[in-house]
N, C-alpha and C positions, 0 to 999 in steps of 0.2 A: 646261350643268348646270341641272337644274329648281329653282327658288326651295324654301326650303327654312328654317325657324322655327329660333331661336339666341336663348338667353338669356345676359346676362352681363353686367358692372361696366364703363362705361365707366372705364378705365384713362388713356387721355391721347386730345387733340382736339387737330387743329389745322388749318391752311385748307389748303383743298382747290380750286386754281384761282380764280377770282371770285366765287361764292357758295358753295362746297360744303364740306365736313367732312372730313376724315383721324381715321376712329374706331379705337380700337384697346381690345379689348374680350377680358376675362378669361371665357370660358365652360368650362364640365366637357365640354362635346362636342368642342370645337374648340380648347381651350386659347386660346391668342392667336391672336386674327382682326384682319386688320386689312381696314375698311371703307370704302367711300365713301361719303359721305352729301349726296345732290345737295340744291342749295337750303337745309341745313342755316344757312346764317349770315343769308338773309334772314330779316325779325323776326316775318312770320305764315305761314312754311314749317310744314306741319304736321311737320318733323321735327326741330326747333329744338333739342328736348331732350334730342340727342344731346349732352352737355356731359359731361366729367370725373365724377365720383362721383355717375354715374347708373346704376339699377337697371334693365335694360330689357329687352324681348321685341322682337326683331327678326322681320322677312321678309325675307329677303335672296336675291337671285341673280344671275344672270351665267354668261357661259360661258367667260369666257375674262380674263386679268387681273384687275385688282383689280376684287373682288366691291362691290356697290352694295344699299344698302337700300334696301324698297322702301317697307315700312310700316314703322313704329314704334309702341311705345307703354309709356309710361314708370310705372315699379313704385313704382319708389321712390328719390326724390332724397336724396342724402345732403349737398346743397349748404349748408347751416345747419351743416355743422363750421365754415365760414369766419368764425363770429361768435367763435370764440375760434384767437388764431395757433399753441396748440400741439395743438389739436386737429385741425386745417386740417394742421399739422407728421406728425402722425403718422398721418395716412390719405395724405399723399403717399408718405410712407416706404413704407408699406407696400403702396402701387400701384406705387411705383417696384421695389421687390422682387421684387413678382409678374412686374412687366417682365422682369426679371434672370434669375426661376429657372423659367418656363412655356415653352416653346419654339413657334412656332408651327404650328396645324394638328395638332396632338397632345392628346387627350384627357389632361385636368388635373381627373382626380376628387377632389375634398374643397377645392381653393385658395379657388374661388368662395366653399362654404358658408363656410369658417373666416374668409375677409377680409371677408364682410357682418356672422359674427358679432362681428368686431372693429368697424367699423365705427358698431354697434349698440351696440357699449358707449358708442363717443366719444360719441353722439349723447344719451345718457342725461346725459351729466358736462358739456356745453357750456354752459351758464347757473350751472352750480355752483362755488363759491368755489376747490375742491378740482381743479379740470377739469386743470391742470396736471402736476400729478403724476399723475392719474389716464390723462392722455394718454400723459403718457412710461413710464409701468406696460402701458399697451394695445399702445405703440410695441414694448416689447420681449418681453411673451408673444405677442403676434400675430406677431411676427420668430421666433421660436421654432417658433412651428405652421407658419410657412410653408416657414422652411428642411428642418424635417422631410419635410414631403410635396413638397419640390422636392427630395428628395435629396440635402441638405446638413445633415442631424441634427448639431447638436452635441452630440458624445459625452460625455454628465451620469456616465454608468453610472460607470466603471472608469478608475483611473490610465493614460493613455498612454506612460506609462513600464513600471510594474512590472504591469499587469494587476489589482492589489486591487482590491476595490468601494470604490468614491469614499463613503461614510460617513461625511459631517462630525460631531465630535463636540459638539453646540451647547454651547457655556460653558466650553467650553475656549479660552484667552485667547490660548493659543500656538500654537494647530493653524493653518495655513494650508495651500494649494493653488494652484499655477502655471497661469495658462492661457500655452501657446503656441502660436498662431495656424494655427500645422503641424499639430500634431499633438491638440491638447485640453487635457485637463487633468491634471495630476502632482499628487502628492501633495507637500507638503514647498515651498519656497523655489530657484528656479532660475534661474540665472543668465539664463539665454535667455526668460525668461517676460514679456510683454506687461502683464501685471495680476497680483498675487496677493489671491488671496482670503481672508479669512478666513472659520470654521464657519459662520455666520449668513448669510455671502455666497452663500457657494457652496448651504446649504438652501435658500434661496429660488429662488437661479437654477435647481437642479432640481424644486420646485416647478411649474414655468411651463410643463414639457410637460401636465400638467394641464388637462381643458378650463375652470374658474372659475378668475380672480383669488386669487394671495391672501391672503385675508382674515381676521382675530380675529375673534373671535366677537361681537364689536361691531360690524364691517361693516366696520370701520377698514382699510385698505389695510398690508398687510404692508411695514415697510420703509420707511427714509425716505428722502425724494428723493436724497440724497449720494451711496446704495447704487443706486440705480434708474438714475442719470447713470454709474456705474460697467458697472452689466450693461447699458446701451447702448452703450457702448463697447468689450466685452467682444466682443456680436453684430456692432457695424458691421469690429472687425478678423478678423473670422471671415469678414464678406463679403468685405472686402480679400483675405485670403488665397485664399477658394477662389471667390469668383465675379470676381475682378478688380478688385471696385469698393463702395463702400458708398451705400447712394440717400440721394443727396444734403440731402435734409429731414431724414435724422438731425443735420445740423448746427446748422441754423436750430433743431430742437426742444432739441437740449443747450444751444443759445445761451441760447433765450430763459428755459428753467428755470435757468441758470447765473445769468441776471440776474433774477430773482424770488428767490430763494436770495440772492444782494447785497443786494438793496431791502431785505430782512426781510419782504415778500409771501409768502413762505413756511417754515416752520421745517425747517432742514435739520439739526436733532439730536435729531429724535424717537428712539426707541429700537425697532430693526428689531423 
């Protein structure tokens, strides 16, 4: 096969024989590629920066087994989440997913653009007071757009029981809504239901197919962290049920918001 140009997200690295790289990279051409990258782990390889939550343009070829890079050259490092743990949390989450739901050698149109624009959020909120919450809000509309365009849309529209349009009534103190993990979301309180929601919950969680955040009209993030640790756990038992498994950074990032929320580092009774 003639070499041949590939863009896309380093997704996971890891060694390859005595100096080389195992790259495994999210492109719209190729969906998941997985690469060799000779010399990659000596320290003046010109191809060093193949690494984890890197943005890159590949030259790639080979004729036969695992394909080999030949050039590189790197876009844009997104390695500065690691200055905060829940933002470092929630771009693994979300490369770990794209592992989960991109198959490989299969063209994966929209995965790439929506996970660099999630990315580009965290990178904006890492030095910021608020980066936490702002991380675990990224974690779970970014888990939103990805499962949609991997084929695993959570069903927002319509009760999974009775067919109604799902229509939270907001300020209504008694309206709730069932998620079960099978099937979606029901109207009403159910025995078999994983979480129940209340009006305010479930608005926001439909909200989140939206492409912005959202936001008051003061810039303020919708929602206080309580509700945010909720619809993360709402997505991770959605990947349980239908991909097998939930990536595992969803843990570390509820951990670490669950102990900011203790410290009083953060206020978890703001008002959604």
């Amino acid at each position: 096969m003639a070499e041949f140009p590939v863009e896309g997200l380093a997704l996971s690295c890891r060694p390859l024989g005595e100096n080389d790289r195992l790259l495994t990279l999210l492109s719209d051409s190729h969906g998941l590629i997985r690469l060799a990258v000779p010399g990659a782990r000596r320290p003046k390889s010109s191809l060093a920066a193949a690494v984890p939550l890197a943005h890159l343009r590949l030259q790639v070829g080979g004729n036969r087994g695992l394909r080999r890079v030949r050039q590189l050259r790197l876009l844009r490092s997104y390695g500065g989440l690691g200055q905060q743990l829940e933002t470092l949390a929630a771009a693994q989450a979300l490369a770990e997913l794209c592992l989960a739901l991109v198959p490989d050698e299969v063209p994966a149109p929209g995965m790439l653009a929506d996970l660099l624009l999630q990315l580009g959020r965290l990178e904006a909120f890492v030095r910021e007071p608020q980066a936490g919450v702002e991380a675990l809000a990224v974690a779970v509309q970014g888990s939103v757009h990805l499962l949609a365009l991997g084929g695993y849309a959570l069903p927002l529209g319509r009760c999974a029981r009775s067919g109604e349009p799902l229509q939270p009534p907001i300020g209504d103190r008694n309206w709730r809504s069932s998620f079960v993990p099978a099937d979606g979301l029901m109207i009403g309180s159910h025995s078999q239901a994983r979480l129940v929601l209340n009006a305010s919950e479930l608005a926001l969680l439909q909200r989140l197919v939206r492409p912005a955040p959202p936001r008051r009209r003061d810039g303020v993030l919708m929602g206080p962290p309580v509700v945010w640790l909720r619809l993360l756990e709402l997505v991770a038992c959605w990947c349980d049920e239908h991909l097998g498994r939930r990536p595992r950074a969803f843990r570390l990032l509820a951990n670490s918001l669950n102990g900011l929320l203790e410290s009083g580092a953060m206020d978890g009774d703001a008002p959604p």
